[in-house]
Every structure is written in structure tokens, then in C-alpha cells.
C-alpha positions as CSV (number, residue, x, y, z in Angstrom):
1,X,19.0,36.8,-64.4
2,X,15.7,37.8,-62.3
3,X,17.8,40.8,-61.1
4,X,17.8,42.1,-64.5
5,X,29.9,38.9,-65.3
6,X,31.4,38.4,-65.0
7,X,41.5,37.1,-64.9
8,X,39.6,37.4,-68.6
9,X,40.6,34.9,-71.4
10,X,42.4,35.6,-74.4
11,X,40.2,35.5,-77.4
12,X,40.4,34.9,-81.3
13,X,44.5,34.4,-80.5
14,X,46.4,32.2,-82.7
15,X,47.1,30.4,-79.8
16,X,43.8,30.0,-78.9
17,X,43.2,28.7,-82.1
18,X,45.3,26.1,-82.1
19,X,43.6,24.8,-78.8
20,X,40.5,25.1,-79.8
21,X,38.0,22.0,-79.8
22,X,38.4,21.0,-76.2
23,X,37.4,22.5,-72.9
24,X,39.8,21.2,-70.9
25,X,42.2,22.4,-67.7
26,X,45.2,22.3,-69.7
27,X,44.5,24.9,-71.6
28,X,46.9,28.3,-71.3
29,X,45.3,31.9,-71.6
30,X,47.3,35.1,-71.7
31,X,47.0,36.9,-68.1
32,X,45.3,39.8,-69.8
33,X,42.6,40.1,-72.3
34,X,43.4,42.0,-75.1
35,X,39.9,43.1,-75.8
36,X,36.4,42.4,-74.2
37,X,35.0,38.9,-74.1
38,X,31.5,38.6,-75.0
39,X,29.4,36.5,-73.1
40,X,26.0,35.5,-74.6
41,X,23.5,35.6,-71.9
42,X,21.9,32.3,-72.2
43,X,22.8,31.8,-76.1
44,X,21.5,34.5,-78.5
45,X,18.7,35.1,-76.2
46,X,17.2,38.2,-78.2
47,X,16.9,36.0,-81.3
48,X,16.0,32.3,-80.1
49,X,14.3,31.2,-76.7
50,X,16.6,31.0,-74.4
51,X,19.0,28.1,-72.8
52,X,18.1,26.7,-76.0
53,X,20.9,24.7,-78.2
54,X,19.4,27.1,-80.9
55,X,20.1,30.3,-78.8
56,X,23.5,28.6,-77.8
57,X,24.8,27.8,-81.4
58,X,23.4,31.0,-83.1
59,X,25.6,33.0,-80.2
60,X,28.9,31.1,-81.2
61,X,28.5,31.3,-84.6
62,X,27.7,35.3,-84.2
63,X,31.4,35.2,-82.5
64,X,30.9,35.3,-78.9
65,X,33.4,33.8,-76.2
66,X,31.4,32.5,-73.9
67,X,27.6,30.9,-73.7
68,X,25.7,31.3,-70.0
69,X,23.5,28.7,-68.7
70,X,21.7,29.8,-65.2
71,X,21.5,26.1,-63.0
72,X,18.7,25.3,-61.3
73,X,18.1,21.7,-59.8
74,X,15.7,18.6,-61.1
75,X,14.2,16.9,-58.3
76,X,16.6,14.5,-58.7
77,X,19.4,16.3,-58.1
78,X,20.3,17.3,-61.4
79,X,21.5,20.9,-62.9
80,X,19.4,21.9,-65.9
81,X,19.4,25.0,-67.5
82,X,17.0,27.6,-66.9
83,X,16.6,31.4,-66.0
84,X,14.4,30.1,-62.8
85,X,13.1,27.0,-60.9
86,X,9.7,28.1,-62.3
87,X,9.2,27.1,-65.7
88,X,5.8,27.8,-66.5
89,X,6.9,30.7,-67.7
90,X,9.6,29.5,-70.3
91,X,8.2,26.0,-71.5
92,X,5.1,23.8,-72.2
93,X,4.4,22.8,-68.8
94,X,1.8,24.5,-68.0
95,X,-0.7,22.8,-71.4
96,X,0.6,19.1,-70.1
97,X,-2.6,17.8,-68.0
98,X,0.1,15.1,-66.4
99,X,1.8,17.4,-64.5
100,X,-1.1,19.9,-63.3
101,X,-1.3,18.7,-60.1
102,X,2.2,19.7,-59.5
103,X,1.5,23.9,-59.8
104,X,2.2,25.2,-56.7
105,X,3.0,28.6,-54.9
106,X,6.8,28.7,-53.0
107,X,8.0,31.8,-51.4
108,X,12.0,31.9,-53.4
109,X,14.1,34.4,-51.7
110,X,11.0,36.2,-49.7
111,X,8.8,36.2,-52.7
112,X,6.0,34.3,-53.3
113,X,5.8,32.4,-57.3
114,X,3.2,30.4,-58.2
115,X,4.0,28.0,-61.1
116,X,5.8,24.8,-61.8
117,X,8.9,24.0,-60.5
118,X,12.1,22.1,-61.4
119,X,12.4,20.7,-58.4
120,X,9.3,19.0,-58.4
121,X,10.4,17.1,-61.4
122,X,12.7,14.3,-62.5
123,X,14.8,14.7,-65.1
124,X,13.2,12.3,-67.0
125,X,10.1,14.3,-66.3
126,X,12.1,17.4,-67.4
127,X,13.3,16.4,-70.5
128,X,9.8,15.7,-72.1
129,X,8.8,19.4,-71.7
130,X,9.8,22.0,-74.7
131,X,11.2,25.2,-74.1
132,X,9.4,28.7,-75.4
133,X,10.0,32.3,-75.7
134,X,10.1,34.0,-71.8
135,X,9.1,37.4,-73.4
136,X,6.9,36.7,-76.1
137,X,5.8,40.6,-76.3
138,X,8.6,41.9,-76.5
139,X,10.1,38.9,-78.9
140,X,7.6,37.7,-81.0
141,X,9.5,36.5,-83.5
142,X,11.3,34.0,-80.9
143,X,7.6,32.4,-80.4
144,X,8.0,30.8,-84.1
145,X,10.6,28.3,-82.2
146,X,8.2,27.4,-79.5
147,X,8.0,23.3,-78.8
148,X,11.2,23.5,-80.8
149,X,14.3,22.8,-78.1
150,X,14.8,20.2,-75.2
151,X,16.0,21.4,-72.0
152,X,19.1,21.3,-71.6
153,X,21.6,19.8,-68.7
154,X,24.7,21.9,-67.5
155,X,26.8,18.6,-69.4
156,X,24.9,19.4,-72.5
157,X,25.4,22.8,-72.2
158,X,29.2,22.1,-71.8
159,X,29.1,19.9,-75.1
160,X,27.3,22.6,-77.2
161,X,30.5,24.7,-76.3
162,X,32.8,21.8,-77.0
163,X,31.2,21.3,-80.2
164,X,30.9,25.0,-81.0
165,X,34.9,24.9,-80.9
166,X,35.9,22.4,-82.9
167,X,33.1,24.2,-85.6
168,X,34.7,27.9,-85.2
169,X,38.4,27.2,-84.3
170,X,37.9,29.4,-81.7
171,X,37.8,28.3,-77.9
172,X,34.3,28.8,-76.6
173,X,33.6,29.3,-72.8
174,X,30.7,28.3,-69.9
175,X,29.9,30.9,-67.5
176,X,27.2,29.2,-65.2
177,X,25.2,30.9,-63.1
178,X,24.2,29.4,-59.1
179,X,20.4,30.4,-58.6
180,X,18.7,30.7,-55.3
181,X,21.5,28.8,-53.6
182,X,20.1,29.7,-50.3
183,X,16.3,28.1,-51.2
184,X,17.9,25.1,-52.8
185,X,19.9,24.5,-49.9
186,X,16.7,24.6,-47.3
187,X,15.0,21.7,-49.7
188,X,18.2,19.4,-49.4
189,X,19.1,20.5,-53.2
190,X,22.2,22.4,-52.5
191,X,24.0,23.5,-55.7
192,X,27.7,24.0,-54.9
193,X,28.9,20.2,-54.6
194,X,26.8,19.1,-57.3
195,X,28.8,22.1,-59.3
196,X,31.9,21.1,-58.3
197,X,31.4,17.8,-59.6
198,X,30.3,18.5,-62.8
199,X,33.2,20.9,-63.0
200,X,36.1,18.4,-62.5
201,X,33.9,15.8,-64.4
202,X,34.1,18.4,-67.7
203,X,37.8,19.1,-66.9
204,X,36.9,22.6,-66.0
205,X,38.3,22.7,-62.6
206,X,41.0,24.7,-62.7
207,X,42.1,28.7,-63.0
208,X,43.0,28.4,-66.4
209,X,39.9,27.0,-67.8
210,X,37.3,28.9,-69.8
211,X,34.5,28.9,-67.4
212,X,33.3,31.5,-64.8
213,X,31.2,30.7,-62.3
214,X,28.9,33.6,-60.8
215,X,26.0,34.0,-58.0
216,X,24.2,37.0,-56.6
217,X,24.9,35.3,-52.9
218,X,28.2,36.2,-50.8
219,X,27.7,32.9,-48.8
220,X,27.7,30.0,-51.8
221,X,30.8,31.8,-53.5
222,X,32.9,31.3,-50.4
223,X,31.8,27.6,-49.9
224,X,32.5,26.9,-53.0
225,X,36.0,29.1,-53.1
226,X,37.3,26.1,-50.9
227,X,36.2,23.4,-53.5
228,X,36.9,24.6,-56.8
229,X,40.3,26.2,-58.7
230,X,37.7,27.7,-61.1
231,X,36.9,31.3,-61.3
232,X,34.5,33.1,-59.5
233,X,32.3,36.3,-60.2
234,X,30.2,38.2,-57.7
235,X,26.7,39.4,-59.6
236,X,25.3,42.7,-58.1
237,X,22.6,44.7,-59.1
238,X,21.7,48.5,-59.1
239,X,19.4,47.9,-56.0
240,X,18.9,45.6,-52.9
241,X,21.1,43.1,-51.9
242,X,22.3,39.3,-51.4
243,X,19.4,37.1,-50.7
244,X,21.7,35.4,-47.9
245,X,22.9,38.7,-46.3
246,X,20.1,40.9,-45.7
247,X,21.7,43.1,-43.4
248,X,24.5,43.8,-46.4
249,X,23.8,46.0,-50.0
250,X,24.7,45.3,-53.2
251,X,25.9,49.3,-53.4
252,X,28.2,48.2,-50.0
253,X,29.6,45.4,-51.9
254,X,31.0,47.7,-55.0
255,X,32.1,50.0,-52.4
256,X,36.3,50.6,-52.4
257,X,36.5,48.6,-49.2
258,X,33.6,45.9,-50.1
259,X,35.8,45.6,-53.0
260,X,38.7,44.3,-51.8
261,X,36.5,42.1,-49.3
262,X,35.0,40.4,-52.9
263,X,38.3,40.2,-54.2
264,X,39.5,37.6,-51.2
265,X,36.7,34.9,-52.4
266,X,35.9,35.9,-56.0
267,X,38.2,37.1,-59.0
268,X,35.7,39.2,-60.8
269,X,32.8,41.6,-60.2
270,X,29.5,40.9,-62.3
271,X,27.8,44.4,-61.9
272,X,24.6,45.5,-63.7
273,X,25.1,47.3,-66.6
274,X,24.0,50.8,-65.2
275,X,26.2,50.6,-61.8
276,X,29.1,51.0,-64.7
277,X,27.2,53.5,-67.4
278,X,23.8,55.2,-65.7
279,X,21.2,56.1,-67.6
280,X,18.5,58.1,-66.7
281,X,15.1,58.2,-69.0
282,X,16.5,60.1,-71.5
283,X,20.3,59.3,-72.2
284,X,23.5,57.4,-71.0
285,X,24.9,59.6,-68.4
286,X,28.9,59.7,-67.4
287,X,30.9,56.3,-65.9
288,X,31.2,55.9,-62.9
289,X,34.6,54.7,-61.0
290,X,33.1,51.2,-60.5
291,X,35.3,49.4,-63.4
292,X,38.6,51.3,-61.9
293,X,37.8,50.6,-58.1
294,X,37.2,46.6,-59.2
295,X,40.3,46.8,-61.3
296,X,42.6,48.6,-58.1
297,X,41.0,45.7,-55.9
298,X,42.3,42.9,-58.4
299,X,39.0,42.2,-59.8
300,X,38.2,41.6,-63.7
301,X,34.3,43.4,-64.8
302,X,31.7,42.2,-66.6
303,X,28.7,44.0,-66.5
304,X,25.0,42.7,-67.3
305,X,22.6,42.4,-69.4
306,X,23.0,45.1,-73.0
307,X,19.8,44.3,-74.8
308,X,18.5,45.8,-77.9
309,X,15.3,46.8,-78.3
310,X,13.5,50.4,-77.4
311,X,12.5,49.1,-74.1
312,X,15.9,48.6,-72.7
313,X,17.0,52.1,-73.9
314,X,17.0,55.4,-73.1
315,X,14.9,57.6,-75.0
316,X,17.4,59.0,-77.5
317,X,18.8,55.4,-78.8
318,X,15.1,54.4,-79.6
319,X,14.2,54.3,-83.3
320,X,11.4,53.5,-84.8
321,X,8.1,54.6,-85.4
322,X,7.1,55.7,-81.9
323,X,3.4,55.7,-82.4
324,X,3.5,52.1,-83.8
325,X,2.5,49.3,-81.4
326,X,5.1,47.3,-81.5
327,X,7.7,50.1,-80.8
328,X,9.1,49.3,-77.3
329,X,10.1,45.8,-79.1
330,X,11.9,47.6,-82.0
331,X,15.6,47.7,-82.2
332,X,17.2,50.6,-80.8
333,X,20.7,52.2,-81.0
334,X,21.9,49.4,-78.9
335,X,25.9,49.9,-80.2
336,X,26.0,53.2,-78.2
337,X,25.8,51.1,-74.7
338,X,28.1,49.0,-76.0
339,X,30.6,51.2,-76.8
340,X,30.3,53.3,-73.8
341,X,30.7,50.1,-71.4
342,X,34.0,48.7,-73.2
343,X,35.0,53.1,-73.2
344,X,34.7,52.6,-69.6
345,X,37.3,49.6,-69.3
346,X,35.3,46.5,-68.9
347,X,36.8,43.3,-69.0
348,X,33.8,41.7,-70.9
349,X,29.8,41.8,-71.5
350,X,26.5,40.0,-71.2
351,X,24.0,40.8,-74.0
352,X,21.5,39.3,-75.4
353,X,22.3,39.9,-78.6
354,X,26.2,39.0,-78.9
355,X,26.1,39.3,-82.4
356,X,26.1,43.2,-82.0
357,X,28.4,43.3,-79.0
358,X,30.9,41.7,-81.2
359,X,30.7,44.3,-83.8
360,X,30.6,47.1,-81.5
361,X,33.9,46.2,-79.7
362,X,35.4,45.7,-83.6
């Protein structure tokens, strides 16, 4: 997510078990979790570039309970996987001299990007580019597995979950993400019924399926409240505010009585991580009421994103040799946030890394 989620399922049941290996509305989950699920924020996205099938596969076979593709649209009208519309960034696009001519500079939710963008491209187009690491200072190591991966499409990304069951025995989840619903819209690429439709296609259209579906607009959740029986999740962040309500804040939103207005369109609350556990420069600081306020309201919580490394941390989980130049990409004591957010009663997590989220929740 640019802005630095998400009725939980049942995991690692025998019952879930013994439905694993399809993703498919008839599939029963206790009304309760009985621990944290773990949602790995598009694939093991610490370790492999991400919205890869190599970031998606490494995160269910490190045990988590749901993989996270963000949609974005081809020109074409197809939902592809990717953390924005500009690609430049995250694939090859930028060293193919075909497709120079189509750099451009768009103003996405009041900010001007310059780049390549998917909706300049077909998805024939889009599935001869190869995907590379976003942050390739801070996760070198991902580089190696540059020009390795496709891009994917929101039905490949459902089939990497499918698959990912019947490997594990365990019943892995989708928990797509609407981006820039509002832009998309004003181009005559609006997301929701295209959703929708890939939804019911993948049998995931229903309550009781394992797939959340979030967005960091107020507007797109309640059009879409009225077309789909799958859950929804309200993303906020620390600071700012819906790109489709500018006269409403995110901070009004997780407010008791913006709350309870959430709670009639949406079934969970997707907060950023600190809005649950602050942190100042120096160390986690005390919860705050946000996970018991979303609970009173009828809504599930599951903050984003727990990454790993020094950079993401406050100053006494880094480790490391401080002077060394590397050191804001070394791994930190990242088990600490982790264990303060499920302390504070979240329903589940975003990370990176859901390897370690796995074994911190034990």
C-alpha cells in the first residue's frame, strides 16, 4: 500500500483441513478466530519481489492464511496485480524501447507520477514485462530475482491460493486490495463491477469465503456493499484521509462514532499498524483503545504493514552494526511488534515477512 486489514477465519482447524484445496462459497468457518490470521502483504514481500508467484508461494509455505494482491486495471479492462498503476518502478518497463513512448506524468489522487502505467497497456502488453524488486536498497537480496516472475492477474492470483491449498492442507485466503478507485473511475476503468465479477466467477462471493476485500475510499466500499456477500475492510492510515472524501479524516473514521458508521458498510477495520501500537523514535509506546472500540462497533482488526528490517523500527529493536552501511536494511527485533499487536487483540496482521508473524503469534 502507498499509504504505508483487514468476521476472521478459522485457521490450521481440523476442519479446515479437511476443506482444504478449494476456494469455494461453501466453505464453513468458525464465527470466531481462535488466533490471528496472517496475511502476507503481497506474498513474502521482504524476501521475493512482490505480487510475484515466488513471493506468493514462499508466504504459504512459511504458514500464512492469506496472500494480498493490490488490483489495478490493464487498459483493457483487466485486474492485474500490482502495488500501483505505475510500474516503472516495480518491473522492466522502463529498459523496453517499445513501450517508451508511453511514459507519461498523471496527477493520481492530487499527486502528480510520472512513469508507465497499467492502464496504458493491454494485457497482452502487460504480460511480456517482468517484475523486480520495489526497494532494491533496502532489499537487495530480492534484486537476484529480477526478470524472474510474470505479472500476475487477480484469477492467477486466486489459483496460486487454490494451489497453495491442496499443497499445505491448509485453506489459504485472497484479500484484494481496490486502488485509486476514484481515478480509475474518471478514465472509464472503474474497479468495483469488474471485482464483483471475478468474485462470483472464483466462487468467492459469499460471507463465508476466505477473501477480504479492502480500500482506503469510503465511497467504492459502499457501492460495492450492494453487489457483493463478500467481506469488506476499511484501510486507514495514521494521517490524512479518503481520497474520495476530503472533507472526512482517517483519525474521524476510527473515532467511537465513525466506527459504528464503518461498521454499517464494512465488517472490519484495516488500520496502520501504529494507530493500534505507536511508536515514537525510540520505542513501541502503550495501545491504544482502537482494537476494543472496532471490536464494541462489530468490527474484526487487522492492522498494516510489520516489516523487519532497522528501518521500520524503533531505535531499540534495531540490531546490527550501526556504523555499517547497510544497517537500516538489517533485520531488527521485528517479533516485539508482533507480539505487542496480537497483546492488543487484533484479529489478524499484514507483514511482509509472514514467516515471522507466524512464529511470533506461536
Amino acid at each position: 500500500m502507498t499509504l504505508l486489514t483487514r468476521r476472521a477465519l478459522a485457521t490450521h482447524t481440523m476442519a479446515t483441513a479437511a476443506l482444504a484445496g478449494t476456494l469455494t462459497s461453501g466453505l464453513s468457518f468458525a464465527a470466531a478466530p481462535k488466533r490471528p490470521i496472517v496475511i502476507a502483504h503481497r506474498g513474502a514481500s521482504g524476501l521475493r519481489p512482490e505480487h510475484t508467484g515466488l513471493a506468493y508461494d514462499l508466504a504459504i509455505d512459511q504458514g500464512c492464511d492469506f496472500i494480498e494482491p493490490d488490483l489495478v486495471p490493464t487498459k483493457d479492462g483487466h485486474l492485474v496485480a500490482r502495488h500501483e498503476n505505475e510500474i516503472g518502478g516495480t518491473t522492466d518497463v522502463a529498459s523496453r524501447p517499445e513501450f517508451a513512448d508511453r511514459k507519461a506524468t498523471k496527477t493520481i489522487d492530487g499527486q502528480p507520477v510520472t512513469g508507465w502505467f497499467t492502464e496504458d497497456f493491454t494485457l497482452a502488453e502487460i504480460k511480456t514485462l517482468r517484475a523486480r524488486e520495489r526497494l532494491p536498497k533496502l532489499r537487495p537480496g530480492n534484486t537476484t530475482y529480477d526478470g524472474q516472475a510474470p505479472l500476475l492477474t487477480f484469477d492467477e492470483v486466486v489459483a496460486i491460493a487454490k494451489a497453495g491449498s491442496r499443497r499445505t492442507g491448509r485453506t489459504i485466503g485472497v484479500y484484494p486490495e481496490m486502488k485509486h478507485p476514484s481515478y480509475f473511475a474518471g478514465i472509464g476503468l472503474p474497479l468495483e463491477d469488474r471485482l464483483v465479477a471475478l468474485l462470483k466467477k472464483n466462487d468467492l462471493d459469499s460471507a463465508t469465503a476466505p477473501v477480504f476485500v479492502q480500500c482506503f475510499e469510503v465511497t467504492p466500499l459502499k457501492r460495492i456493499r450492494g453487489k457483493t456477500r463478500a467481506r469488506l475492510v476499511q484501510l486507514t492510515a495514521s494521517e490524512g484521509g479518503p481520497a474520495d472524501l476530503p472533507n472526512v479524516t482517517y483519525a474521524q473514521l476510527c473515532g467511537p462514532s465513525g466506527l459504528k458508521d464503518v461498521a454499517l458498510y464494512a465488517d472490519g477495520l484495516g488500520p496502520e499498524k501504529t494507530q493500534v501500537v505507536p511508536q515514537d523514535a525510540t520505542s513501541l509506546l502503550p495501545a491504544t483503545t482502537l482494537v476494543k472500540d472496532a471490536h464494541a462497533a462489530g468490527l474484526v482488526v487487522h492492522p498494516w504493514t510489520v516489516r523487519a528490517e532497522n528501518y521500520f523500527l524503533p531505535a531499540s529493536l534495531r540490531r546490527g552494526d550501526a556504523t555499517a552501511a547497510d544497517y537500516l536494511a538489517q533485520p531488527g527485533e521485528v517479533a516485539a511488534v508482533f507480539k505487542a499487536l496480537y497483546a492488543a487483540g487484533v484479529d489478524g496482521l499484514f507483514s511482509d515477512f509472514p514467516g515471522l508473524a507466524v512464529a511470533a503469534r506461536g
